[in-house]
C-alpha positions, -999 to +999 in steps of 0.1 A: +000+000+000+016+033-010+022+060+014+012+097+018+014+130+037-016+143+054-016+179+057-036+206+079-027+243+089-037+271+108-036+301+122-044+324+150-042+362+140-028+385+165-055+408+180-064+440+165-051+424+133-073+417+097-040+395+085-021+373+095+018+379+100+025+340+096+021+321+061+019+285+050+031+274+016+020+242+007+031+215-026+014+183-028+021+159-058+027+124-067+063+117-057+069+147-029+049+168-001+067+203+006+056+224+037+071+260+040+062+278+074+074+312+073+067+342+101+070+377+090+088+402+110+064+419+132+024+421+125-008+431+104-001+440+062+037+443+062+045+410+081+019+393+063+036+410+030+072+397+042+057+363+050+039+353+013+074+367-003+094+346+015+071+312+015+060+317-019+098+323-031+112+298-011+089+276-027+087+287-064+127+277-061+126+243-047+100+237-075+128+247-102+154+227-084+173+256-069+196+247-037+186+259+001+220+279-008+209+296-031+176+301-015+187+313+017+210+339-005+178+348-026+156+356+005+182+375+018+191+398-011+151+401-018+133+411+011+134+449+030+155+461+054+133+473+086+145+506+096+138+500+134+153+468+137+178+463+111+169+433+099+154+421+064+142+387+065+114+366+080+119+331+101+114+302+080+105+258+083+107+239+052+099+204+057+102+180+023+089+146+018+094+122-004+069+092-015+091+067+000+093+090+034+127+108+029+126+135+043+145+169+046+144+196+073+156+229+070+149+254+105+153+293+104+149+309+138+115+291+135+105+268+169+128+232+162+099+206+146+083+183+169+085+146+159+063+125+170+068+088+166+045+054+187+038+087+210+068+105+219+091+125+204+121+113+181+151+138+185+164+146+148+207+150+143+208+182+129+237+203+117+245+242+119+257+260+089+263+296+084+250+308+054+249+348+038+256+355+074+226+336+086+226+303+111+205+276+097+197+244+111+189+213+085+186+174+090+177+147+064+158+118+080+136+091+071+099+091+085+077+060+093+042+052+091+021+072+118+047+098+121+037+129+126+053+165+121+045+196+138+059+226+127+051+259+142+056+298+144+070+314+177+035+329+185+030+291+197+057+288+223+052+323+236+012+315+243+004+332+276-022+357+294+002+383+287+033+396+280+046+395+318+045+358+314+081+351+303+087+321+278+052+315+277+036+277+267+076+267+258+079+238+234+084+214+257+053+218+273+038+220+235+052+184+236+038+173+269+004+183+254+008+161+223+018+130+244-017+136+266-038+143+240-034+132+208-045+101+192-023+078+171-052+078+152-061+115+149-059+129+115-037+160+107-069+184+108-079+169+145-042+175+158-036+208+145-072+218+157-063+204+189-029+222+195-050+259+183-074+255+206-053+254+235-029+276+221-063+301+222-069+288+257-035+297+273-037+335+252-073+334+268-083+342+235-062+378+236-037+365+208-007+385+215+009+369+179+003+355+149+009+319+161+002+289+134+003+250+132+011+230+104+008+189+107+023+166+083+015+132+090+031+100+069+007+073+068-010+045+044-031+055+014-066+055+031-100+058+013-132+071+019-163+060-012-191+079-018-220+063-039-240+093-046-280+086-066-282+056-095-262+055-129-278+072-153-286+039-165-306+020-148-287-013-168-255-002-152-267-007-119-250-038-112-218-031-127-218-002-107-227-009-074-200-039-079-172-014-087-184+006-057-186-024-035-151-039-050-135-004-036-112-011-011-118+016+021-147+029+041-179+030+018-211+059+021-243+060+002-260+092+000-299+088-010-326+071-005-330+055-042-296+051-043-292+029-011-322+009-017-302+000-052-272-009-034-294-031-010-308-050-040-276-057-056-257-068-026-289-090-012-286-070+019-321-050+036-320-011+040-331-006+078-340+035+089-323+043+119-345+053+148-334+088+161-343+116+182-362+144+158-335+165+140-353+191+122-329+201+097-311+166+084-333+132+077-324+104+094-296+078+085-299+039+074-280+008+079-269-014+055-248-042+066-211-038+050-217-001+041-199+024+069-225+054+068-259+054+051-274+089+046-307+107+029-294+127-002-292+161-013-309+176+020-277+159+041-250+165+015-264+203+016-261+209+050-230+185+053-212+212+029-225+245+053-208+223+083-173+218+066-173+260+055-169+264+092-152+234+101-123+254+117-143+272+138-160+246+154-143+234+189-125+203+193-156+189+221-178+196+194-162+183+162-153+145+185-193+148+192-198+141+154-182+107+157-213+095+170-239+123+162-274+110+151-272+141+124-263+128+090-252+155+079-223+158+110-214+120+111-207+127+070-187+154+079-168+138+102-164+104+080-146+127+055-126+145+075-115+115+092-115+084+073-085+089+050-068+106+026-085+101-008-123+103-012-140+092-048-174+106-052-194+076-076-216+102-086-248+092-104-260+111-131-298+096-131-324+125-129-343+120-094-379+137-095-388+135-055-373+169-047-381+190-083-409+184-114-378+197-135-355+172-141-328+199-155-327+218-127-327+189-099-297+171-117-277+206-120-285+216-084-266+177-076-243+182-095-233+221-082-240+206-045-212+182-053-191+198-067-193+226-037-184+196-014-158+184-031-141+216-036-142+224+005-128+190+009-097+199-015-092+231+009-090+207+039-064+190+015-085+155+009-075+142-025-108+141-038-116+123-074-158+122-086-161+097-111-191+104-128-217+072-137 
C-alpha cells in the first residue's frame, strides 16, 4: 500500500489584526509533499507581505530545483531592510517529503519541529551552517508510518495571558500536550485543531501573535467511497454498485433510491435508523457492509455548510460528530476522518422527489457536489468524482 502526507494548517491572528503575519506554503504531488512555514517580522499588512514573499519564493525555487544555498541567499538579497530593527528577513521551516518517506528539514529561527513517533518524540541529528551570514539548522531523515510533524511559528511557544509571562507555553510543554492528548489515530486536521485551541486557551483568547500549526502526518493511502444517486442507467446498476462495493476503504451511500439499489444488488435489507427528531437533516440507514448510510441532497447540503466552518468549530464539538445521530455531521466527520482520498461515484440519473424539473434537480446535484468536493480539497483531501 503506498504511502502519503496528510496535511492541515492554521492560524491564529494576532489581536487587533485583519492578517495574518505568519504564512503556510503548501506543494502536494505524486512523488513529494513540501511544507514552507514562514513568520514575517512583526504584524498586520507588512508582516503578512514579508511572510507570502518569503514562503512563496522559497517555494517557487525548490520547484525549479534551486539549492537551500541559493535560496537562503535569494531571501536574503530580496526582502526589506526594517529601519527600526535592522533586519530584512522573515523566520522560515521547510519540511520535504518524499513518496518513500525521505525527508529533509531545514529550520530558520523558527521553533525546532516536533516529531512524534508510537507517541513520543524522536530527536532529529541536525547540523548548523552559516549561510549569507545567517545560522541555519537542517537534518535529512527518514519518517515512518504514523509519524507525525509539527511545525510551528513562535506565537505558539510564547502563548500566555500576557506579556509578563516570560517564555510562555515553551515547546516542551507544546510536547507534553501532544503526548496527553493526541490520538495515534487522529488525522492531521484533528491535531492541529487540537494544538490551536489550546494555544487560544492559554492566550485566553487575547492573541498577542500571529501563532500557526502546520501537521504533516506520513501514513497508508486511506480511502473514503461515496455512492452518490443511481447511474444514469438503470442497466449499469449492477456493474456499478460492484465497482463501488469492490472499492477497497470505508464506503457511504448518499440517498434514499440510491441505497435501496445498493441493498438490492448486494442481497442486503435497508433498515432507517430510529433517532431523536432532527429538524434540519433526515435520518440515517444501515446497510450491513456499508460504513454510513445517509438521505441525499438535503444531508450532502447541510454537510457542505458544516465543513465551511469546520475550523471554527471546537474540538468537544467536532469529537461529538463521531457518533452524532445528524447525517449530515457523522458525514462530515467520516470525511474529515477516514482517509486521505475520497472518490465521489456520482450518479447522473435525474431523481424527480425533490423538483418536477429534471434539468434543474440534476444541475443543483451536481453544483451541490461539486461545492463539497471543492471544501474538501481546501481541507487537503485528494478528492476524485467519477461520474456514472
Amino acid at each position: 500500500m503506498n504511502l502519503c502526507t496528510e496535511i492541515s494548517y492554521g492560524s491564529l491572528i494576532k489581536r487587533e489584526q485583519e492578517l495574518c503575519g505568519d504564512k503556510v506554503e503548501l506543494f502536494q504531488g505524486e512523488d513529494e509533499t513540501i511544507l514552507v512555514l514562514s513568520d514575517g517580522l512583526g504584524s498586520g499588512v507588512k508582516a503578512n507581505i514579508l511572510a507570502t514573499l518569503t514562503s512563496r519564493i522559497i517555494m517557487t525555487m525548490l520547484l525549479g530545483g534551486t539549492s537551500i544555498d541559493e535560496v537562503v541567499e535569494t531571501i536574503v538579497n530580496t526582502l526589506p531592510i526594517c529601519k527600526e530593527r535592522g533586519v530584512a528577513y522573515s523566520t522560515f521551516t521547510i519540511l520535504r517529503v518524499k513518496a518513500d518517506g525521505t525527508a529533509y528539514l531545514v529550520e530558520y529561527d523558527n521553533p525546532d519541529m516536533i516529531l512524534v513517533r508510537n507517541g513520543e518524540e524522536y530527536f532529529l541529528e541536525k547540523e548548523k551552517m552559516i549561510l549569507h551570514g545567517k545560522e541555519i539548522q537542517e537534518a535529512n531523515f527518514k519518517l515512518l508510518p504514523g509519524d507525525i510533524c509539527v511545525l510551528m511559528s513562535d506565537g505558539v511557544v510564547l502563548a500566555g495571558p500576557n506579556q509578563f509571562v516570560r517564555f510562555g507555553w515553551k515547546r516542551e510543554n507544546v510536547v507534553n500536550f501532544i503526548y496527553e492528548n493526541i490520538s495515534l489515530n487522529d488525522s492531521a486536521f484533528a491535531i492541529k485543531k487540537k494544538v490551536l485551541e489550546e494555544c487560544d486557551k492559554r492566550y485566553l483568547g487575547n492573541i498577542r501573535d500571529d501563532s500557526t500549526v502546520a501537521i504533516c502526518k506520513l501514513q497508508h493511502e486511506s480511502r473514503t467511497n461515496m455512492m452518490i444517486g443511481p447511474p444514469l442507467d438503470t442497466k449499469d446498476d449492477i456493474k456499478i454498485v460492484e465497482k463501488f462495493m469492490d472499492t477497497y476503504g470505508k464506503k457511504i451511500i448518499c440517498g434514499g433510491r440510491t441505497s435501496r439499489i445498493v441493498g438490492s444488488v448486494i442481497g442486503k435489507k435497508v433498515s432507517l435508523l430510529k433517532t431523536e427528531d432532527i429538524i434540519d437533516t433526515p435520518p440515517m440507514a444501515l446497510i450491513e457492509g456499508i460504513d454510513l448510510v445517509t438521505e441525499g441532497i438535503v444531508t450532502i447540503s447541510n454537510a457542505v455548510e458544516i465543513i465551511k466552518e469546520i475550523d471554527e468549530i471546537s474540538t468537544f464539538e467536532y469529537d461529538k460528530m463521531s457518533n452524532s445521530e445528524n447525517g449530515a455531521e457523522r458525514l462530515v466527520w467520516f470525511l474529515m476522518e477516514g482517509g486521505t482520498h475520497i472518490t465521489v461515484f456520482m450518479g447522473r440519473a435525474n431523481n424527480v422527489a425533490h423538483d418536477s424539473n429534471k434539468g434543474i434537480e440534476f444541475g443543483q446535484k451536481i453544483r451541490l457536489v461539486e461545492e463539497l468536493a471543492d471544501n474538501l480539497k481546501k481541507q487537503h483531501k485528494r478528492v476524485t468524482i467519477y461520474y456514472c
